[in-house]
C-alpha positions as CSV (number, residue, x, y, z in Angstrom):
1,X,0.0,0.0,0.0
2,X,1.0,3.6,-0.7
3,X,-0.6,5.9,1.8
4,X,2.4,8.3,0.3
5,X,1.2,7.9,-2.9
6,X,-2.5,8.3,-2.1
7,X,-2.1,11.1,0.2
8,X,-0.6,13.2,-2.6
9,X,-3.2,11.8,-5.2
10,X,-5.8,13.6,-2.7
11,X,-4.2,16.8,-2.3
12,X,-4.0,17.6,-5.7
13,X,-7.4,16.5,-5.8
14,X,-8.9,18.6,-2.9
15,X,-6.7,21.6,-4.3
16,X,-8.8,21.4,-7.8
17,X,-12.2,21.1,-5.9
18,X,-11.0,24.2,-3.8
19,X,-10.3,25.9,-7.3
20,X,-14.0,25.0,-8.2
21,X,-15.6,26.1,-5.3
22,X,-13.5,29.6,-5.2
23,X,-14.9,30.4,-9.0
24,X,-17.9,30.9,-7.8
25,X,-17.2,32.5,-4.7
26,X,-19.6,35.3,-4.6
27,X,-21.4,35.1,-7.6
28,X,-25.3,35.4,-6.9
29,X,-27.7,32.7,-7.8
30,X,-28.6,34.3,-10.7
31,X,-25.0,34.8,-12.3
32,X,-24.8,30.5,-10.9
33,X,-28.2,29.9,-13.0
34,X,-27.2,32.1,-16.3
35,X,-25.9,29.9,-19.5
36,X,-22.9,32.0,-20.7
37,X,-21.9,29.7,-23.7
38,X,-23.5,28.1,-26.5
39,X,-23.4,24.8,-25.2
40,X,-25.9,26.0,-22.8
41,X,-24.4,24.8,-19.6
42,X,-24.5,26.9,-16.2
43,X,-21.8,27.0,-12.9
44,X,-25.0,25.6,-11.3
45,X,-25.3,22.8,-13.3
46,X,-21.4,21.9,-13.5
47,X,-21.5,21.9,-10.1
48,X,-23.8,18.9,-10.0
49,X,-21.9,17.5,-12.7
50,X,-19.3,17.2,-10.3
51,X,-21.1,16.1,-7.5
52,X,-23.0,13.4,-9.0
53,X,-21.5,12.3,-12.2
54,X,-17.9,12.5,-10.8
55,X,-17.5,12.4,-7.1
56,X,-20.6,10.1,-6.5
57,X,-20.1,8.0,-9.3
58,X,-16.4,7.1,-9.6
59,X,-16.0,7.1,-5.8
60,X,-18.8,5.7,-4.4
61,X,-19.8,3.5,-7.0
62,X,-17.0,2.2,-9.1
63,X,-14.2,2.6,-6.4
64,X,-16.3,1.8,-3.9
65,X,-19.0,0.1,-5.1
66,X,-21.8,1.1,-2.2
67,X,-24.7,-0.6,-3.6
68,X,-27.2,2.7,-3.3
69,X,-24.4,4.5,-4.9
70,X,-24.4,2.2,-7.7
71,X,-28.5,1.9,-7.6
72,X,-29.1,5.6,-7.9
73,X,-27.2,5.9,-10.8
74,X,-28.7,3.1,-12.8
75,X,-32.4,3.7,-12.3
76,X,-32.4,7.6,-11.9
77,X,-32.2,8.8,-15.7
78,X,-31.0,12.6,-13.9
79,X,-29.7,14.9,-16.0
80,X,-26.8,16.0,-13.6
81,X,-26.2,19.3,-15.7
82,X,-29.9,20.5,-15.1
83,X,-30.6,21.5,-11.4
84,X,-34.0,21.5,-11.0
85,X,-35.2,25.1,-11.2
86,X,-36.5,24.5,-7.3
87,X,-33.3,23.3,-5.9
88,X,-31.4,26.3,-4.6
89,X,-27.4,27.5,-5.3
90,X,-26.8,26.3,-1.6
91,X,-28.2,23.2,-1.6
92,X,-26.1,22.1,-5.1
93,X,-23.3,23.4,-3.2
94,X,-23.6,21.1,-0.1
95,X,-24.3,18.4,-2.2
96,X,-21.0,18.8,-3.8
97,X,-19.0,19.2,-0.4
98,X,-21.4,15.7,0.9
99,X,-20.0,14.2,-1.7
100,X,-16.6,15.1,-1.6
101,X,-16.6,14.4,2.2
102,X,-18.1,11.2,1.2
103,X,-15.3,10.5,-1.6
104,X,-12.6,11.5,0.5
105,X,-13.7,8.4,3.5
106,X,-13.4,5.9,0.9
107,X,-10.1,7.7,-0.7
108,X,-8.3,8.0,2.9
109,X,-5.6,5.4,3.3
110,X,-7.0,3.5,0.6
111,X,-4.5,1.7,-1.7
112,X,-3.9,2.8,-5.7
113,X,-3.4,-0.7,-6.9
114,X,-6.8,-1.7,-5.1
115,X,-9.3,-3.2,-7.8
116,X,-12.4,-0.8,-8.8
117,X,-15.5,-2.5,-7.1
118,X,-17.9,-2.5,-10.1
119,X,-17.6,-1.4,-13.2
120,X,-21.1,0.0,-15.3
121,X,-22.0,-2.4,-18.4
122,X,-22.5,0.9,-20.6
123,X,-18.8,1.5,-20.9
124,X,-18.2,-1.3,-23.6
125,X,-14.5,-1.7,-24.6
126,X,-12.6,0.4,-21.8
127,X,-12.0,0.4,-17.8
128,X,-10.0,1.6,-15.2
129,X,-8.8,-1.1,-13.3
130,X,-7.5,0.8,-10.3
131,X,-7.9,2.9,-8.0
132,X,-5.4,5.2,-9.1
133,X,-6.6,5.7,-12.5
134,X,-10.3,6.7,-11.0
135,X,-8.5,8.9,-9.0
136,X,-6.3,10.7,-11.7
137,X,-9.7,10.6,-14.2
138,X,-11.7,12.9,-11.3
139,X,-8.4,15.2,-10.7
140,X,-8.1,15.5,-14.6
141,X,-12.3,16.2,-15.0
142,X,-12.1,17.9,-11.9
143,X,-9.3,20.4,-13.2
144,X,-10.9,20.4,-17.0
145,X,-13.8,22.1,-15.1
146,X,-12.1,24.1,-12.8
147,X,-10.7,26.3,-16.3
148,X,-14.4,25.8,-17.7
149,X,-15.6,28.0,-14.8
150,X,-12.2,30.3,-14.8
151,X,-13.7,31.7,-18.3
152,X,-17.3,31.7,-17.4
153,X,-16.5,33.8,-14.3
154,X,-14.5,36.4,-16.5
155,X,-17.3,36.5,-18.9
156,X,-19.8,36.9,-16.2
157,X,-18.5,39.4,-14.1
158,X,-14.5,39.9,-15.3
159,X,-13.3,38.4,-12.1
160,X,-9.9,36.6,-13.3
161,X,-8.4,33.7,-11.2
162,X,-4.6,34.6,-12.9
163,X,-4.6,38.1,-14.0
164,X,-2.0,38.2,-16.5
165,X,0.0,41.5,-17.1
């Protein structure tokens, strides 16, 4: 086992959730609700990306494999990009800090070269077999989005992360 080795995998991970969560810092539920690109896509709804089609999903149900986990994401059909109009900024926010809190019991002390727990039949041809590799797709989605929400926040209200001079 390489506690090392996972305890570094995890701080590079909690430092790109950090860098999503400090995006948004202060925007209003409005500016977290407004599509600012073509694709349509809001902060809101990456948010919950994260949350459920990342943390939850890789963590709890492939790494894992927690049986609800893995039950909620076969029979709910949820659009993870669309927050349901109803559910406020806050409450998409806790869910991603739940689930992060919930990722990082399964991540502590946990070995990279551990076996995923279950692996979804709709991914035909391809796996991760580790640990480590789940681990290094959710820093590498995680940091993909981080820069997503860099530019929508400069668009939305010219707030810069790295103001270059």
């Amino acid at each position: 086992m390489s506690d090392t080795e996972m305890t570094t995998l995890l701080g590079f991970l909690t430092d790109k959730r950090e860098h999503v969560l400090g995006a948004l810092e202060g925007l209003d539920d409005e500016a977290l609700r407004r599509p600012v690109l073509p694709s349509g896509w809001t902060c809101l709804g990456l948010v919950r990306h994260l949350a459920l089609d990342d943390e939850k999903f890789w963590f709890r149900a492939v790494a894992a494999g927690e049986r609800l986990a893995v039950e909620e994401i076969l029979s709910s059909g949820d659009d993870a990009w669309n927050p349901a109009p109803e559910t406020s900024a806050q409450e998409v926010l806790a869910l991603y800090r739940e689930q992060i809190e919930l990722s990082d019991v399964i991540l502590a002390g946990a070995d990279p070269d551990a076996a995923t727990a279950w692996w979804p039949d709709f991914f035909d041809g391809w796996r991760y077999d580790t640990l480590r590799e789940v681990v290094l797709h959710v820093i590498t989605e995680t940091a993909t989005h981080a820069g997503h929400l860099d530019a929508v926040r400069e668009l939305i209200d010219g707030r810069q992360r790295l103001v270059i001079t």
